[in-house]
C-alpha atoms as one frame of an Amber mdcrd trajectory, in Angstrom:
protein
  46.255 -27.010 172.606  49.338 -26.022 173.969  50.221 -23.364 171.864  46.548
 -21.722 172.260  47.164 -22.137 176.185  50.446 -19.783 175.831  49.648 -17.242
 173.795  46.157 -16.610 175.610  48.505 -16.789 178.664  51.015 -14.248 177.220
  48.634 -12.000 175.660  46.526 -11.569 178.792  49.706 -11.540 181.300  50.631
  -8.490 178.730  47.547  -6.568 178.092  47.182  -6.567 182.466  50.614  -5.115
 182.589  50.146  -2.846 179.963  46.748  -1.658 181.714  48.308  -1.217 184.849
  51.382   1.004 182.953  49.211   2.670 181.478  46.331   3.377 184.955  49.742
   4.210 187.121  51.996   5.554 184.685  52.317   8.910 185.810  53.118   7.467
 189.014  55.335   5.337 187.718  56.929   7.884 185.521  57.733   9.550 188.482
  60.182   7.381 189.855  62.272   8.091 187.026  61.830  12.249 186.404  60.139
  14.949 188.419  59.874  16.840 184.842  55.993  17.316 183.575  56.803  17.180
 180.344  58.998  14.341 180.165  55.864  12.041 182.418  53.736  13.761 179.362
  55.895  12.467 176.610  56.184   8.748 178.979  52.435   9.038 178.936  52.028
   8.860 175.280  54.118   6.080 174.716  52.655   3.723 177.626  49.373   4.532
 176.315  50.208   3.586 172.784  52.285   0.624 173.957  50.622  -0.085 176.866
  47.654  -1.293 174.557  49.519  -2.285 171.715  52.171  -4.762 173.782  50.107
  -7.399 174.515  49.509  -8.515 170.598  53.456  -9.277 170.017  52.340 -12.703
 172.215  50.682 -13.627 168.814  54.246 -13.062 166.534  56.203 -14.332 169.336
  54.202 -17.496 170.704  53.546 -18.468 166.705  57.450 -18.710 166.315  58.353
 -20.338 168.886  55.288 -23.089 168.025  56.906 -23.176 164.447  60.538 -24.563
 166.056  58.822 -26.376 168.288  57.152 -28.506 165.137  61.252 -28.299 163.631
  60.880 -25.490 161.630  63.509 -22.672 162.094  64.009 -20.890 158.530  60.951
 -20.352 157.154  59.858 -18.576 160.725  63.326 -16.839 160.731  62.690 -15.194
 157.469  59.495 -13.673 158.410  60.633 -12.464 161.603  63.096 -10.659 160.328
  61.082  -9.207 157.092  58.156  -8.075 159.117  60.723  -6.944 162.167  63.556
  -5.730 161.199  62.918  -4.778 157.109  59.022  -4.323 157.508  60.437  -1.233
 160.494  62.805   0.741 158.082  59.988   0.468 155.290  57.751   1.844 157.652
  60.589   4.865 159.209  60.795   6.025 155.329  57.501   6.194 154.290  54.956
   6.321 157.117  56.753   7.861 159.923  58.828  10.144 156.995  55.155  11.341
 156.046  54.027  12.049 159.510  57.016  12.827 161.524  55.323  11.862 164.639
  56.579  10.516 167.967  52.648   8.677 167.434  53.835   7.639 164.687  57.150
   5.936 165.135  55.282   4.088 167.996  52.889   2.333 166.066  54.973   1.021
 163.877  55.467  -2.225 166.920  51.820  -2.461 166.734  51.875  -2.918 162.810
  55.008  -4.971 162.738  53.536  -6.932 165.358  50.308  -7.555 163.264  52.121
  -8.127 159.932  54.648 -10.322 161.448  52.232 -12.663 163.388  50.021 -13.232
 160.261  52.709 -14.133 158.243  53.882 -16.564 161.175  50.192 -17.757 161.655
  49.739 -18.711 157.978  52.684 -20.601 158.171  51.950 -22.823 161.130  48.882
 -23.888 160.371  49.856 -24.562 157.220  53.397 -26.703 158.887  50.837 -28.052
 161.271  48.013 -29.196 159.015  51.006 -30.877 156.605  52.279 -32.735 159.431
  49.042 -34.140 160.725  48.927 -35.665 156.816  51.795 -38.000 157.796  50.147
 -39.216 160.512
């Protein structure tokens, strides 16, 4: 129950920030540069992760249920494949093809995704193994 209670609690606490970046970012932006263009270019990345944020709760939240059950290199490993190695798969073919600032930015979203189902497989499957024992 617990681990449904924080990543609803992350993912919402995320997706409201990420709202409100993404309502008041110029205004925001603004704090930081004067420049139009730069608040344009800061515009397109809150949007993209202003939406997008909120759904690393589900990779995040997943590992940290997985060590909380005992298990540290299974969830390791998949971090850093769908992290770190899924990222520079995705800078030399995807963004390489597209050579987009769009682009580049999605590739959290997807690495997010990715990661968390690989982490999500493998806690229920931990989780469903340890009930057996008991």
């Amino acid at each position: 129950k617990s681990y449904f209670v924080s990543i609803s609690y992350a993912f919402f606490f995320a997706l409201a920030i990420g709202l409100l970046l993404v309502f008041f970012g110029r205004g925001f932006l603004s704090l930081f540069t004067n420049d139009a263009e730069v608040i344009d270019d800061g515009m397109l990345r809150l949007r993209i992760m202003g939406f997008s944020y909120a759904f690393s709760a589900f990779m995040d939240g997943t590992i940290a249920a997985s060590r909380g059950l005992g298990k540290t290199l299974v969830p390791m490993i998949i971090v850093i494949m769908g992290a770190c190695v899924f990222r520079i798969v995705w800078i030399y073919t995807i963004f390489d093809h597209y050579k987009t600032i769009p682009s580049l930015y999605l590739l959290y979203i997807f690495s997010w995704t990715v990661t968390a189902t690989a982490e999500i497989i493998y806690f229920i499957y931990t989780y469903k193994k340890i009930l057996r024992k008991y």
